[in-house]
C-alpha positions as a Markdown table, in Angstrom:
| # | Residue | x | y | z |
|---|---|---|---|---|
| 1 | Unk | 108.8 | 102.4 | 94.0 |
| 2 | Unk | 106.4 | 103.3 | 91.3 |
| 3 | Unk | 103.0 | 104.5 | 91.8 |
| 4 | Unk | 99.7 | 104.1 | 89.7 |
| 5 | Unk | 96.7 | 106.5 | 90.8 |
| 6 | Unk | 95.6 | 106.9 | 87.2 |
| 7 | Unk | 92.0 | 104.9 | 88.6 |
| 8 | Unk | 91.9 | 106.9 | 91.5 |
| 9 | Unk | 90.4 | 110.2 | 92.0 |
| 10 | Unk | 92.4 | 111.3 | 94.8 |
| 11 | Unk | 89.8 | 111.1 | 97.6 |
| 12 | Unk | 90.3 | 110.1 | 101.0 |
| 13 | Unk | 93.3 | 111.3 | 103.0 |
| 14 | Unk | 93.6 | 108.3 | 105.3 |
| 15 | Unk | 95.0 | 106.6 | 101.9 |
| 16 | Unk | 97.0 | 109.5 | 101.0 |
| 17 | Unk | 98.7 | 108.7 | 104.5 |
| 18 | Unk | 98.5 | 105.1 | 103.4 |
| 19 | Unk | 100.6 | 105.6 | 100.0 |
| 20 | Unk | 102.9 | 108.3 | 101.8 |
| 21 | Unk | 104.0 | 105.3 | 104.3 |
| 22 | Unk | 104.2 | 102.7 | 101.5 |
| 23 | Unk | 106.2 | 104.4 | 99.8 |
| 24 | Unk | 109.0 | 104.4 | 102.0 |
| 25 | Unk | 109.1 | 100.7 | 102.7 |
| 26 | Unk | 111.7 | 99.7 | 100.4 |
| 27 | Unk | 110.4 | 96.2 | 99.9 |
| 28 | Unk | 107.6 | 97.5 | 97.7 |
| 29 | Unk | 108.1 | 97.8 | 94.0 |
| 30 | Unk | 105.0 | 98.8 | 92.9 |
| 31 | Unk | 101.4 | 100.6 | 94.5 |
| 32 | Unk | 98.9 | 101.2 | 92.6 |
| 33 | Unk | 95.8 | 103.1 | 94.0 |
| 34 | Unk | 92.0 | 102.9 | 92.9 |
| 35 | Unk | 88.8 | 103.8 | 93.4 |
| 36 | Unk | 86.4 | 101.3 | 94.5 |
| 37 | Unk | 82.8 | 101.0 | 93.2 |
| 38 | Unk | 80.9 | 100.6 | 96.9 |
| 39 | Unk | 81.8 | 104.5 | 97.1 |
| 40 | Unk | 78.8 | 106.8 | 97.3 |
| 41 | Unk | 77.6 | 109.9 | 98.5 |
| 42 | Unk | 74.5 | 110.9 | 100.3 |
| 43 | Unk | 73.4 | 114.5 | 102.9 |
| 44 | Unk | 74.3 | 113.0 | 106.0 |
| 45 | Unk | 77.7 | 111.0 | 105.2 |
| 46 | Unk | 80.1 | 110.7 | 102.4 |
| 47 | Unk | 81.6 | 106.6 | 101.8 |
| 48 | Unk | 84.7 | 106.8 | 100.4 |
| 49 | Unk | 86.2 | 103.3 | 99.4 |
| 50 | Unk | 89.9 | 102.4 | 97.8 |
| 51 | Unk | 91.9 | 99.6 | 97.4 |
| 52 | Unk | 95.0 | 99.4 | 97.4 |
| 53 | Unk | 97.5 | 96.8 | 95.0 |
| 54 | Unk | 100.8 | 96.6 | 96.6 |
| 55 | Unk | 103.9 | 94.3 | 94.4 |
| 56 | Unk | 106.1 | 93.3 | 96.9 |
| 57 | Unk | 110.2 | 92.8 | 95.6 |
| 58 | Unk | 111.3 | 89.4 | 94.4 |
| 59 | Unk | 114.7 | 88.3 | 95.9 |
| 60 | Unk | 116.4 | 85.3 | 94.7 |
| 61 | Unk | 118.3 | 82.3 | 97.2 |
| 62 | Unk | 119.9 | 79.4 | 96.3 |
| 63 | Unk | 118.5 | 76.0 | 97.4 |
| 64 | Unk | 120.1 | 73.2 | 98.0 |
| 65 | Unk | 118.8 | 69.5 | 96.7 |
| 66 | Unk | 119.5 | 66.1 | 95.9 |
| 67 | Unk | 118.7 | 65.0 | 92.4 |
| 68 | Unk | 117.1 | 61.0 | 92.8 |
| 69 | Unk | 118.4 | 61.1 | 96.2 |
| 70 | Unk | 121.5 | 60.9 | 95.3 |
| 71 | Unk | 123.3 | 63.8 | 93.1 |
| 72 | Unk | 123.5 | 67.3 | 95.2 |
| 73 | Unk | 122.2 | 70.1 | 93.2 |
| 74 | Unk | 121.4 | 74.1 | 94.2 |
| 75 | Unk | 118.9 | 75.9 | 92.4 |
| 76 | Unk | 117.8 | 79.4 | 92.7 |
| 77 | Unk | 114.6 | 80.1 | 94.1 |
| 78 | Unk | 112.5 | 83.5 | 93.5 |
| 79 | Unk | 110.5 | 84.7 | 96.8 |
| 80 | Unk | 108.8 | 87.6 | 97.9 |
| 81 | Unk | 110.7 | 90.0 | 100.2 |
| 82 | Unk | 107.4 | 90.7 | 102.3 |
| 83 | Unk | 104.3 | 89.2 | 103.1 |
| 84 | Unk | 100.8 | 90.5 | 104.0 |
| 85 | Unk | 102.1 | 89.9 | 107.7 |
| 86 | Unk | 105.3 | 91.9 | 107.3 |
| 87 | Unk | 103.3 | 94.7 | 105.7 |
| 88 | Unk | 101.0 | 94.3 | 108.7 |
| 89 | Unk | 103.9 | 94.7 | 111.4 |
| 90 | Unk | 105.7 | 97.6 | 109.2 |
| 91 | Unk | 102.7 | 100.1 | 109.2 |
| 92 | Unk | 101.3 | 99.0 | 112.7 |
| 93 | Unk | 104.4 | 100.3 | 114.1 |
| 94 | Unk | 103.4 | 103.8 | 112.3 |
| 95 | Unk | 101.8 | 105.8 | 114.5 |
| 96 | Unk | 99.4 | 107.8 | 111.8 |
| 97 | Unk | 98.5 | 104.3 | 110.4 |
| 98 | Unk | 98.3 | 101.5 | 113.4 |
| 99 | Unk | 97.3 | 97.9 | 113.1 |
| 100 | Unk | 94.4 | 97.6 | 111.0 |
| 101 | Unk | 90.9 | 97.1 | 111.8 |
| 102 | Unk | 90.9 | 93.3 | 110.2 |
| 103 | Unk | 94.0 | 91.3 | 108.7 |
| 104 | Unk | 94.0 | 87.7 | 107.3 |
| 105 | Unk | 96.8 | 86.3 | 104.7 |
| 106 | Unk | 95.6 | 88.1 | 101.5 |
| 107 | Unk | 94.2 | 91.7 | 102.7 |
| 108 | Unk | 94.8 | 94.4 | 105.8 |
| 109 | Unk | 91.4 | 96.3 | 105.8 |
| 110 | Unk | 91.3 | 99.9 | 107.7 |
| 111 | Unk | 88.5 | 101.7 | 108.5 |
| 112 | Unk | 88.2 | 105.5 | 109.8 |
| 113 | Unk | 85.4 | 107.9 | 110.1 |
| 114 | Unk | 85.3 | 111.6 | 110.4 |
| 115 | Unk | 82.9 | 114.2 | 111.6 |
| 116 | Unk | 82.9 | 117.4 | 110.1 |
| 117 | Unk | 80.8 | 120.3 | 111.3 |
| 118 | Unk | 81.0 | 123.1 | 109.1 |
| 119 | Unk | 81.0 | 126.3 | 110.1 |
| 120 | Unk | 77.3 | 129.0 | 110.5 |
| 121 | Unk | 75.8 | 126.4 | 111.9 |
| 122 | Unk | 75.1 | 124.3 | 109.3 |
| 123 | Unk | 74.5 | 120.5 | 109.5 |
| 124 | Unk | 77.2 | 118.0 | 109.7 |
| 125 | Unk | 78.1 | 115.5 | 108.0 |
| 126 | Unk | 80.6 | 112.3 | 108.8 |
| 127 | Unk | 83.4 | 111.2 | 106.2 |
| 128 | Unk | 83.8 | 107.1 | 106.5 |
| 129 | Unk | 87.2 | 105.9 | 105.1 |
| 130 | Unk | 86.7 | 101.8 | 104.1 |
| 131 | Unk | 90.8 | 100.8 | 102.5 |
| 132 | Unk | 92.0 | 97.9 | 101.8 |
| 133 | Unk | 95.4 | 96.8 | 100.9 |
| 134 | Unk | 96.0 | 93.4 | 98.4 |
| 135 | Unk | 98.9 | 91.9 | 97.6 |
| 136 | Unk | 99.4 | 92.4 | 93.7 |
């Protein structure tokens, strides 16, 4: 699998886990990471946005046909290996990932939040995690 981060500034460790996972499926030729532009940053909570571009392989099968109805033929036929749906089920069945917060035929979306107190008493502040995974 090859990965692309070079639009990605390496924020947000729910999509670290993301990429970690992704990149053991080996149905996936190509991830590539970036940084999305809803991302901001304000005293109370930080809003970190990615999206994800995931290639899925091509595998090829031969098809069988009848040429005016009459002559057999077989042609090969190129398909994805996965789909959005298979993607779903692999990383649902992941613990430290899970099904995602909403799925339809073209994205899985995942959304985590985080409150961090840090130490001497100083105000919190909560960390919201908005990824979403396309198929390439």
């Amino acid at each position: 699998m090859a990965l692309d981060t070079s639009r990605w500034s390496g924020e947000g460790e729910f999509t670290q886990v993301l990429i970690d996972r992704l990149s053991g499926i080996a149905d996936i030729e190509l991830v590539r990471v970036e940084d999305a532009a809803s991302s901001r940053s304000d005293a109370d909570y930080n809003f970190i946005s990615n999206e994800v571009y995931v290639l899925f392989a091509r595998r090829v099968r031969k098809e069988r046909a009848k040429l005016a109805g009459l002559i057999p033929i077989s042609r090969e036929v190129e398909e994805a290996a996965m789909t959005i749906a298979d993607l779903e089920a692999s990383l649902a069945a992941t613990p430290e990932v899970g099904p995602p917060d909403y799925s339809d035929e073209a994205m899985l979306q995942y959304l985590r939040t985080e409150r961090v107190i840090p130490p001497y008493q100083t105000r919190g502040y909560k960390i919201v995690e908005l990824v979403r995974i396309y198929r390439a």
